[in-house]
C-alpha positions in Angstrom: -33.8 -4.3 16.0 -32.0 -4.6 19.0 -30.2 -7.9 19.1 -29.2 -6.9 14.8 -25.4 -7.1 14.1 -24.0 -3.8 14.4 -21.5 -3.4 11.3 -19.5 0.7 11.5 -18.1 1.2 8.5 -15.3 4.0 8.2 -15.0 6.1 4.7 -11.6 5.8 4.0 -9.5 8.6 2.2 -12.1 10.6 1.2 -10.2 11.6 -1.8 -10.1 8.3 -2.6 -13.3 5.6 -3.8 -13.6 4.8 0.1 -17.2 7.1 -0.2 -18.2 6.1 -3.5 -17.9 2.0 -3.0 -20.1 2.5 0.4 -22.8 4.3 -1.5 -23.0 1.4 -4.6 -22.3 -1.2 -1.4 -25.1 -0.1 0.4 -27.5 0.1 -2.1 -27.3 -3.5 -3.4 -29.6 -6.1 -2.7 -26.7 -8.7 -1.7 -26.1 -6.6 1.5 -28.0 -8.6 3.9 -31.2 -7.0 5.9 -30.7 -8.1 9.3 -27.6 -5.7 10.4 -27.8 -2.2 11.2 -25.4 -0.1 9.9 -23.2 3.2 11.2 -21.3 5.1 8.7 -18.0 7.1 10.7 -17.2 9.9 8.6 -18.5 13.4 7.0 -21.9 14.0 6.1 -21.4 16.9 4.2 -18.8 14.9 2.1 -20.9 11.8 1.6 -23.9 13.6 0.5 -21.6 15.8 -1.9 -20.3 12.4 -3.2 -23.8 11.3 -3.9 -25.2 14.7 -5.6 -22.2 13.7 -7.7 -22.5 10.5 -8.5 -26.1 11.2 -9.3 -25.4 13.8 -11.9 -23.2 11.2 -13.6 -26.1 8.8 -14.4 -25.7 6.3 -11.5 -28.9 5.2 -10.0 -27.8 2.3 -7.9 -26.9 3.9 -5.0 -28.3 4.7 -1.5 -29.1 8.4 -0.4 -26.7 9.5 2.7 -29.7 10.7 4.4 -31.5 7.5 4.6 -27.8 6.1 6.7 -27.2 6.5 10.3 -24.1 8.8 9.9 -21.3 9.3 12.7 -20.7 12.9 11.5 -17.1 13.7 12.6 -17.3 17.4 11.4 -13.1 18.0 10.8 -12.1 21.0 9.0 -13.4 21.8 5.7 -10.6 21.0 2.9 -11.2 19.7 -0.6 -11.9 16.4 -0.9 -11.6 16.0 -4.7 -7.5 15.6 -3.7 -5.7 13.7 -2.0 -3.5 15.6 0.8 -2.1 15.6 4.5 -5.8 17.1 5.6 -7.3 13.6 3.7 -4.7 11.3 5.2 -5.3 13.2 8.6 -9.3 12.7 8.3 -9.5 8.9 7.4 -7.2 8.1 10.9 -9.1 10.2 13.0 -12.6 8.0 11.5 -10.8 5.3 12.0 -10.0 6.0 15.4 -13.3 7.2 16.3 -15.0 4.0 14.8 -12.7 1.7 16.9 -14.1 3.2 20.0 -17.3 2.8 19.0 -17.1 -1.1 17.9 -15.3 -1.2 21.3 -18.2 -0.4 23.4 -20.9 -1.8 21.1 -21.6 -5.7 21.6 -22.4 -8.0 18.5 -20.6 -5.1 16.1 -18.1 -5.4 13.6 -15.7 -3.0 11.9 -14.9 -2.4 8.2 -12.5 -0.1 6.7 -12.5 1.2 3.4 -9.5 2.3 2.0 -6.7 4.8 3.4 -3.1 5.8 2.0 -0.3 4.6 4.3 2.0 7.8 2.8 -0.5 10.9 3.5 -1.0 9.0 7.1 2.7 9.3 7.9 2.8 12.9 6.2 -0.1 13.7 8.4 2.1 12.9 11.5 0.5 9.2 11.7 3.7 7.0 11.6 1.8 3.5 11.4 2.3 1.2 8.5 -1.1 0.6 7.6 -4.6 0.0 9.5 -3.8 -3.3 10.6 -0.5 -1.6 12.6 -3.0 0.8 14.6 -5.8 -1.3 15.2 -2.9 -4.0 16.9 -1.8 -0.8 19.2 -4.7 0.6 20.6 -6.2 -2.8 21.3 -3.0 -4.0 22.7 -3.2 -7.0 20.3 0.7 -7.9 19.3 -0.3 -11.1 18.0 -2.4 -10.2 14.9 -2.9 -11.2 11.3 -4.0 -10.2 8.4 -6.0 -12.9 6.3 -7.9 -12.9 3.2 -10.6 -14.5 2.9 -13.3 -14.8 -0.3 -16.1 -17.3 -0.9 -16.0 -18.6 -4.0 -19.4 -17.4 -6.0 -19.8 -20.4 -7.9 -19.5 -23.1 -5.2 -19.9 -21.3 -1.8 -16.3 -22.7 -0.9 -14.3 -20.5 1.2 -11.2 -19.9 0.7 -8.3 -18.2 3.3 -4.7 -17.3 2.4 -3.4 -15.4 6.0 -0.1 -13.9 5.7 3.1 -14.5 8.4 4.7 -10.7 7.3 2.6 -7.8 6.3 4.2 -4.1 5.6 7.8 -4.7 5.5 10.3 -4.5 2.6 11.5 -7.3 1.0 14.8 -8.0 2.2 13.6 -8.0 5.7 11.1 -10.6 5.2 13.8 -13.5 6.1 14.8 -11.6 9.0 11.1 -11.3 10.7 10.6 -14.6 9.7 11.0 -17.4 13.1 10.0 -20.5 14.7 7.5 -18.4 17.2 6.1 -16.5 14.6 5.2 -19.3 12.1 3.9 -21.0 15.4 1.5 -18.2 16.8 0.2 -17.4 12.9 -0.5 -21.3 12.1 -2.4 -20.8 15.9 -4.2 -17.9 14.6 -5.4 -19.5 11.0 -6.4 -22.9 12.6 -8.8 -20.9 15.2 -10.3 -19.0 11.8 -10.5 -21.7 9.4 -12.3 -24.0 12.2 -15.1 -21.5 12.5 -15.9 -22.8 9.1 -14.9 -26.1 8.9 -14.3 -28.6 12.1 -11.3 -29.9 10.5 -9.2 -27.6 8.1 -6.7 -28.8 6.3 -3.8 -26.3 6.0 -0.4 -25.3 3.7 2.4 -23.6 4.1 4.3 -22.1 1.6 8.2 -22.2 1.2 9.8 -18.5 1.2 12.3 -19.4 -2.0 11.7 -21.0 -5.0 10.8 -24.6 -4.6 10.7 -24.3 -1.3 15.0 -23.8 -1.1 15.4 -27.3 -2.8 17.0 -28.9 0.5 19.2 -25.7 0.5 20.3 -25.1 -2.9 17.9 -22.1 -3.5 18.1 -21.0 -0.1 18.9 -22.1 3.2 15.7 -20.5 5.6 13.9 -23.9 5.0 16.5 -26.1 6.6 17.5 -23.5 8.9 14.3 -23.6 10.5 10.8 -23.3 8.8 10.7 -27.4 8.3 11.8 -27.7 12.0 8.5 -25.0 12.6 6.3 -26.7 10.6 7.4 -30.3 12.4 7.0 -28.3 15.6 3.3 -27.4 15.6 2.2 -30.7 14.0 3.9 -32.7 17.5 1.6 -29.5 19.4 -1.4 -30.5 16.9 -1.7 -33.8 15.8 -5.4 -34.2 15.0 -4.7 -31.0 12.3 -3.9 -31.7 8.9 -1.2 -29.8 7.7 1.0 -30.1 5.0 5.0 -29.7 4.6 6.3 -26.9 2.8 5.0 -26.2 -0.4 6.7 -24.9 -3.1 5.4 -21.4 -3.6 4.8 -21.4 -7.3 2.5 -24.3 -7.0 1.2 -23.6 -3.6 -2.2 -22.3 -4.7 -3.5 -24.0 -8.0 -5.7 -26.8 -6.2 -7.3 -23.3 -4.8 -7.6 -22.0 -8.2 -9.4 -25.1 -9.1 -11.3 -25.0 -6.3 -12.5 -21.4 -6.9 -14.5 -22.9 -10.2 -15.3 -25.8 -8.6 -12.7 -28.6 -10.2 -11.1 -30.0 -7.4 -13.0 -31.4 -4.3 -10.4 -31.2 -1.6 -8.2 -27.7 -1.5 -6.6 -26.4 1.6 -9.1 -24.6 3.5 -6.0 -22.6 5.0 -2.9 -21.4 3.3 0.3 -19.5 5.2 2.0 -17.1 3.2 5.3 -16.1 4.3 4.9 -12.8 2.8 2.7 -10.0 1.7 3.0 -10.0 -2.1 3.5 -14.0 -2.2 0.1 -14.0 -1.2 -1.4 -11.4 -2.4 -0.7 -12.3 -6.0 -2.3 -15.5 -6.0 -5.5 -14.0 -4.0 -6.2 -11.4 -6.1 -6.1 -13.2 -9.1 -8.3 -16.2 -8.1 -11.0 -14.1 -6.5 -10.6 -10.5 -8.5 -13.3 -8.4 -6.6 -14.5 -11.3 -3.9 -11.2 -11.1 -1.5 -11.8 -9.6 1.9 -9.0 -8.6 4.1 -10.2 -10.0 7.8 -7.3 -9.0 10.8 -7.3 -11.7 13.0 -6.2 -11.8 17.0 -8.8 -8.6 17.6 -11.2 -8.4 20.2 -13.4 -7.6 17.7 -14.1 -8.5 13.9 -12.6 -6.1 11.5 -12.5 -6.4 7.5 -12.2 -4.4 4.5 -12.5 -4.3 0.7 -9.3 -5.8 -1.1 -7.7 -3.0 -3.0 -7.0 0.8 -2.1 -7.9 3.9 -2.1 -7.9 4.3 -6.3 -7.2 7.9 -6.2 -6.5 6.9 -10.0 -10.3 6.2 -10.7 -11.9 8.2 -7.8 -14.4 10.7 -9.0 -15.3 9.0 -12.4 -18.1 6.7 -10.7 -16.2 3.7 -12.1 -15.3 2.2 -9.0 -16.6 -1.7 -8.8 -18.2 -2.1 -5.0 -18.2 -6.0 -4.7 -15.3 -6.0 -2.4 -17.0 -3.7 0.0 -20.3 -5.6 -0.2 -17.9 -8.9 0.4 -16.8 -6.9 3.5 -20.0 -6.4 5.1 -20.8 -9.5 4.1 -18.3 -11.5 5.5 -18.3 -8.9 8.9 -21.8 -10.3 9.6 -20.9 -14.0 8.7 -18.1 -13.5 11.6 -20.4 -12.4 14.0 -22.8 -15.5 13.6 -20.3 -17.9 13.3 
């Protein structure tokens, strides 16, 4: 119908489990009815994929030609391996389906999976998805959150991180007052679409959040005087000091199960594996990566393109169901 949530859902690396998880997604009865659904990528390829998976045994998946397919007919090249002509493929869908979400009104964007390296060896110097989709919609100030609602309780839970793609040892150099400022901004407006009044955390960047200095200085140097900052700028929020890392996210993982009644609805991460961690192994396959300060909604599945697994039909599908999912709760909320 005509006022339906539009969701466009790219393949991915088609070398990768990016067609495979979109078939098994599609075909579950958790996806919900009232969406309509555009897939941007190579009909030959999908329908290949499910002639495959077919002749493998697996029945729960949808048929390609019952799916509104953006065909993007790119040059034949074999799909069963990941190469430059894979890499190149998955950022001209992506590009193409970020025109179309563009133009299309009450739509949504999800990614599956593509791999950073064959992008760049493909001529695509971006960092990841989340890198392009801030350039060609002129959106500096982005994040990228993950969000996963806790089967067992319906509780949602949101870790967004300050520093995505970067190595390491540059993560106390990116780090400043303005940017903890503008992400805390940026998870307050997301977690409020859920819950009137979020309470947030904010996790230290060394151990025990620097000890008053003795483990590291960034704390005093200026992430307490941040933190002190926006709560003057916000006073009705609740947000907590600096948490100690290692102990930042257990009253989440008690939450998940349902054992503790009053977890942050919004946690801060100061980096991308500090969070990650912790996300992936409170949710496993229900984490969706959301980027935030869009014009438009945009998730994915949690994981990559499994190049390891692709082609086995072993590839679990939640995540991308959790994707769509949560695309469409975005659009109603």
């Amino acid at each position: 119908m005509k006022n339906n949530p539009k969701i466009i859902i790219t393949v991915g690396d088609e070398a990768g489990v990016g067609p495979e998880i979109i078939l098994k997604a599609l075909a579950s009865k958790e996806i919900p009815k009232e969406i309509d659904i555009v897939i941007v990528g190579n009909r030959r390829n999908l329908i290949s994929k499910y002639l495959f998976l077919k002749s493998l045994g697996i029945e729960k998946i949808v048929d390609p030609n019952l799916l509104n397919i953006e065909d993007l007919k790119i040059s034949a090249y074999n799909v069963k391996e990941p190469s430059n002509d894979t890499g190149n493929a998955s950022f001209l869908y992506l590009k193409h389906a970020i025109e179309i979400v563009k133009k299309s009104s009450n739509s949504a964007l999800v990614t599956s999976p593509i791999c950073k390296k064959l992008w760049n060896l493909a001529g695509h110097n971006y960092s990841g998805q989340t890198e392009l989709l801030s350039e060609i919609c002129d959106s500096p100030n982005v994040g990228m959150l993950f969000t996963a609602k806790s089967p067992f309780t319906g509780w949602r839970f949101n870790t967004l991180l300050a520093t995505t793609h970067i190595p390491i040892k540059d993560v106390p150099l990116k780090l400043n007052k303005n940017l903890i400022d503008s992400k805390l901004n940026l998870l307050y407006k997301f977690c409020k679409k859920f819950k009137d009044d979020p309470t947030l955390h904010v996790a230290g960047l060394n151990p025990h959040a620097g000890e008053e200095g003795i483990l590291g200085t960034e704390e005093v140097d200026f992430l307490n005087q941040a933190i002190h900052d926006w709560k003057i700028k916000n006073p009705l929020v609740n947000l907590s000091e600096l948490i100690s890392p290692d102990s930042c996210w257990i009253s989440s993982a008690k939450a998940w199960r349902g054992n503790n009644i009053n977890p942050p609805d919004g946690i801060l991460a100061l980096y991308h594996d500090q969070g990650l961690i912790p996300v992936k192994i409170i949710t496993l396959n229900y984490s969706v990566n959301t980027t935030i300060g869009l014009p438009f909604i945009r998730t994915s599945p949690d994981h990559g393109t499994g190049f390891d697994i692709a082609g086995k039909g072993i590839a679990q599908c939640q995540s991308m169901i959790e994707a769509i999912k949560t695309a469409k709760d975005l659009l109603i909320s």
